[in-house]
N, C-alpha and C positions, 0 to 999 in steps of 0.2 A: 482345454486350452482355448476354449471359446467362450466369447462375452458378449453382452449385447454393447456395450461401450465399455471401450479402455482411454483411460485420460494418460497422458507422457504430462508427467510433471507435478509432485504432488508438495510443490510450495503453497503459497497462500491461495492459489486461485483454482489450482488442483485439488486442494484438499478440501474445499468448499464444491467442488463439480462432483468430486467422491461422494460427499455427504449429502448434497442433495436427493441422487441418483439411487444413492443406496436406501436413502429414506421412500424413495417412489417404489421398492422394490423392482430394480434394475437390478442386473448382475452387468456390476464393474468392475476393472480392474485398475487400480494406478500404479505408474512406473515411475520410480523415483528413484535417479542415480545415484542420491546423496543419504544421508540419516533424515529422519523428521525428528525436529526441525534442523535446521543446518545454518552455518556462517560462510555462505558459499553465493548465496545471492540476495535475494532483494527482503527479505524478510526477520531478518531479525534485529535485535537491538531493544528488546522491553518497553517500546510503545510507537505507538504509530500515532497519530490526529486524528480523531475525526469529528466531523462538523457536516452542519444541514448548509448555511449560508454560504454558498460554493461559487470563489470569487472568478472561480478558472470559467464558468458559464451555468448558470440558471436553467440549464438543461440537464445537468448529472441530479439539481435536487430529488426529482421523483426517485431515482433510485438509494439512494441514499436515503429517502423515509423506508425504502423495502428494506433497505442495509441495516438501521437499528431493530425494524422486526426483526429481521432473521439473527440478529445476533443474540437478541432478548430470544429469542428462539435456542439456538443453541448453549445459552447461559442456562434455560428451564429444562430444556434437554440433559442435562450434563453433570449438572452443577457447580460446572467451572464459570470463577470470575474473571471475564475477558473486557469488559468494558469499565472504565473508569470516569464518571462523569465529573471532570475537573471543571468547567466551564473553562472558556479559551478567549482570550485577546488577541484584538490587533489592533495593529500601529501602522501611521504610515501618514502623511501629507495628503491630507485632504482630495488631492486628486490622483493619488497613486491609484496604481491597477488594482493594487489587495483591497482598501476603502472601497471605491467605488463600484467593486465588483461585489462585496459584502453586503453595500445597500441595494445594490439590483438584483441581488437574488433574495434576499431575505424581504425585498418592498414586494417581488414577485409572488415569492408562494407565501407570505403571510409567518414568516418567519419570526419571533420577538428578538429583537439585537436594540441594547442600550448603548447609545453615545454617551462618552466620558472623556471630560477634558483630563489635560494631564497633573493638576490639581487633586480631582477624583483620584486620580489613579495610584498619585501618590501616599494620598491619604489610606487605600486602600492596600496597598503593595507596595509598600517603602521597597523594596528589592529592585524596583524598577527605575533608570534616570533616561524619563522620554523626551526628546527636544520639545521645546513648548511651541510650535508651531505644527507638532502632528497632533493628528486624532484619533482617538483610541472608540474601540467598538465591541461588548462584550456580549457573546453568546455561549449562554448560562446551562442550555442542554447539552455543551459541545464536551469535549474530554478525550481521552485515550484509550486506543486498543494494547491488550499484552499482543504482539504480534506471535510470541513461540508457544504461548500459553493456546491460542484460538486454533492454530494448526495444529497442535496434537490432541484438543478437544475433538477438532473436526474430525481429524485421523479416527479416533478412537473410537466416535460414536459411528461412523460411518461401516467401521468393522465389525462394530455391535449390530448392525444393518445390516450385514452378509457380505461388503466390498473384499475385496483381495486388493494389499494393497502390498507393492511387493518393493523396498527399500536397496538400494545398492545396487541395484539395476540398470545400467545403460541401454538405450535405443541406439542401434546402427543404422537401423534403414526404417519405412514404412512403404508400402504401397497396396493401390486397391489392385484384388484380384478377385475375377469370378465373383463381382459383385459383393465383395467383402474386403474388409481394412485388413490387410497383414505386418504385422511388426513383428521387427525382427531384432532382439535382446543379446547381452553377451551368456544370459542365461537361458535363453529359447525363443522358440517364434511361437508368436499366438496371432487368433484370429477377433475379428470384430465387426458387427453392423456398422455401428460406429465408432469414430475417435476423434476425440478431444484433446486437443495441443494447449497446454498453459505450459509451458517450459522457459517463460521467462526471456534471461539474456539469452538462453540460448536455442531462441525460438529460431534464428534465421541459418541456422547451423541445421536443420529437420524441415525448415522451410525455408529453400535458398531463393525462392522469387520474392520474400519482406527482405533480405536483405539490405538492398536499398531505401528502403523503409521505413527502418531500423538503427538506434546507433546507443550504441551500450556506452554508460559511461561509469569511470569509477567514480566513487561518492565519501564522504567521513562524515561520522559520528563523536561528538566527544562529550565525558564527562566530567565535568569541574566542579572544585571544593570550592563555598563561598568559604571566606574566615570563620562565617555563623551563618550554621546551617538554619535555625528554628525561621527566619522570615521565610523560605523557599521550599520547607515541607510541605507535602504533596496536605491540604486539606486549609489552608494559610494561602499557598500559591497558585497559582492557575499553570493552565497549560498556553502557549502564545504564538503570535506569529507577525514579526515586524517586516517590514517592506523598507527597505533603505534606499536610498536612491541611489546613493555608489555601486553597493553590493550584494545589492538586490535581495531577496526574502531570507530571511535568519525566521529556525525555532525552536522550540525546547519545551520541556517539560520539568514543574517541582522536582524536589529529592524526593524519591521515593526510597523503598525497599528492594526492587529488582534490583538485578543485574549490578555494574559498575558503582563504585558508591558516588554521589555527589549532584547535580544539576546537569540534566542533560541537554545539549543542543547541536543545533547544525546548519548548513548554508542548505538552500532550497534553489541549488542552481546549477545545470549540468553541468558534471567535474569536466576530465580527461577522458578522451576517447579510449576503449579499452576493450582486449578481447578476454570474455567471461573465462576461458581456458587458461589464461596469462596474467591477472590482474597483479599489480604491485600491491603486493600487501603492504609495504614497509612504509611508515609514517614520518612524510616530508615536512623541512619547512615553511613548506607553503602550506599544508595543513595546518598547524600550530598558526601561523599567521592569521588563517581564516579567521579560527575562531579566537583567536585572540582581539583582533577588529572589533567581536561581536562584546565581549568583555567588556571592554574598552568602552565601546560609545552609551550602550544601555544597562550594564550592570557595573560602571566602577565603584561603588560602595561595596562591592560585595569583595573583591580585593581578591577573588577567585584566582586558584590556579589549576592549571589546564593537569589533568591527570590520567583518565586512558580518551585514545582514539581510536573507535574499530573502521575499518571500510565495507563498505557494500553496493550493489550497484543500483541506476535506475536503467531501465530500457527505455529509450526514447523516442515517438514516432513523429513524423515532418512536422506534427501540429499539437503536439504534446495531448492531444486526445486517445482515449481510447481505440483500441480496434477489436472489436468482436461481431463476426461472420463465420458463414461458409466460407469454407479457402476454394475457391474460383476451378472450373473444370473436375470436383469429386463428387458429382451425384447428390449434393448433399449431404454427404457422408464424414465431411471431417469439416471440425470446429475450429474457429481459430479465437483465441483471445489472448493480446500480448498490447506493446506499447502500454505500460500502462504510467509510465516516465514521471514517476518519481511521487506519484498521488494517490493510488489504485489500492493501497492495503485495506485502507475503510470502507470499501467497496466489495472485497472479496464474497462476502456471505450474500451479496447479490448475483455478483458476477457467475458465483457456481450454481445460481437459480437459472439466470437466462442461458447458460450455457449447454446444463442438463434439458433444459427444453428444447432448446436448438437439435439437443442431438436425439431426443427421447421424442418431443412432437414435431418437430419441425419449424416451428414459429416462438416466439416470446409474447408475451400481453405486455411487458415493459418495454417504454420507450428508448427504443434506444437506434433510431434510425438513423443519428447523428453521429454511430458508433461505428456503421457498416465502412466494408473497404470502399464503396465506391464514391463516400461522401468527394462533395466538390472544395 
């Protein structure tokens, strides 16, 4: 019933802490209340984004080149296909935050990102009707993660590594005693050197001093039928991310094969405030409105109609940055990494690099001093 590290939480950023850990030959444990993978929180839905040219700050690139290693890492570990390199657009008025964040980080680390007027773009992706006064920005290595596909890869290989990873699980309590992490399960108490917290929304529920910190919101998902599907097939269509000025970031993905059939997209904008234990599942219409907005202004030729909408959350912190440290007054003994509001999945196969270190050496070689709780 002893470990050297037990991670509470084994979504995306858990099950990457698992596999890291158990590749260093650690003995860990993960507690996960839900099934792997689950429609309970922040991860699933058949793709996630991801991209080097990081318009939220020029600071997360470094990690994000460790991010594609480590996933080309557990693609050649595994032999599962988690990454899809669609190359990705964006849109937006020339001096929108998405633009001008995209050339500052890509002029920063030498990033290749091609400017296309909306001419190009048309010529290129009839699917698309962009106002002729934005500018469009295409980076060609960017694409899509399978989010449920990568966490049960992690899962799996991490068990092949010696993890215990124990599913349906509830955490009631933790505390350090006698210079040891003790949690405490609706299925028993165990002990540990260390413990790592990715528990997501319900991080401030196991850790009640982020609670102010912290603010969960509910989220939607939808996928929609163009009339004609072939212009929007995944290998034809890109993966995108438009910046509106009304209604801020909309984005989506080709039709693929997973999941929901049809073109998937979403709003990129804290929903509803929301407690992860309570969320309304039941689909408003104010949801159908969103994305019908989105329909409407950039894909009306596609004559699309809206078909499933799932919900999920983001956990959101003051500054919409990450937060990963030591949680404050435990010895260095417990990890914390949460806020990751609403960006953080393309990041996971790093996150459970710096995290395992944190807990296993104590320190990170990755930058991430702009991540800690005590930033200003």
């Amino acid at each position: 019933m002893h470990y050297q590290v037990i991670v509470i939480g084994v979504g995306s950023m858990g099950a990457a802490a698992c596999w890291h850990l158990a590749r260093k030959g650690i003995k860990v444990l993960g507690l996960e209340q839900f099934e792997i993978s689950h429609t309970l929180g922040s991860h699933h839905g058949q793709s996630r984004i991801i991209r080097k040219s990081y318009y939220e700050h020029p600071d997360y690139v470094p990690l994000l080149q460790r991010a594609y290693h480590n996933w080309n890492l557990l693609e050649k570990s595994t032999g599962s296909r988690v990454f899809e390199k669609t190359g990705l657009l964006y849109f937006g008025l020339p001096n929108s935050t998405v633009i001008q964040g995209v050339l500052k980080a890509s002029k920063e680390h030498g990033i290749f990102v091609e400017s296309l007027d909306t001419s190009t773009i048309k010529s290129r992706y009839p699917g698309f009707q962009i106002p002729e006064d934005y500018l469009g920005l295409w980076e060609p290595e960017a694409g899509f993660l399978r989010p449920e596909a990568s966490i049960k890869a992690l899962v799996k290989d991490a068990e092949k590594n010696g993890a215990d990873i124990h599913t349906n699980t509830c955490v009631q309590d933790w505390v350090i005693k006698e210079g040891k992490v003790q949690v405490t399960t609706d299925s028993g108490v165990y002990t540990a050197d260390k413990l790592v917290i990715t528990s997501g929304a319900w991080t401030s529920k196991l850790v009640p001093i982020m609670g102010a910190g912290l603010q969960v919101t509910r989220q939607t998902m939808a996928w929609v039928k163009p009339q004609n599907s072939e212009p929007f097939l995944q290998g034809r269509f890109p993966s995108w991310l438009i910046d509106d000025p009304k209604q801020g970031a909309y984005y989506g993905f080709p039709v693929g094969v997973d999941g929901p059939p049809g073109m998937k997209l979403a709003r990129h904008v804290p929903g509803t405030v929301a407690d992860p234990d309570q969320v309304n599942r039941n689909i408003t219409d104010r949801d159908y409105q969103e994305i019908q907005y989105a329909l409407d202004q950039f894909f009306p030729e596609a004559r699309a109609t809206v078909g499933t909408i799932k919900t999920c959350l983001y956990t959101n912190s003051k500054d919409h940055d990450f937060i990963i440290d030591f949680l404050p007054d435990c010895d260095q003994r417990v990890v914390l990494a949460c806020g990751f509001s609403g960006h953080g999945f393309k990041f996971a196969a790093v996150v459970g690099e710096i995290v395992s270190d944190l807990a296993f050496r104590g320190s990170s070689s990755l930058p991430i001093d702009f991540l800690r709780l005590g930033r200003s």
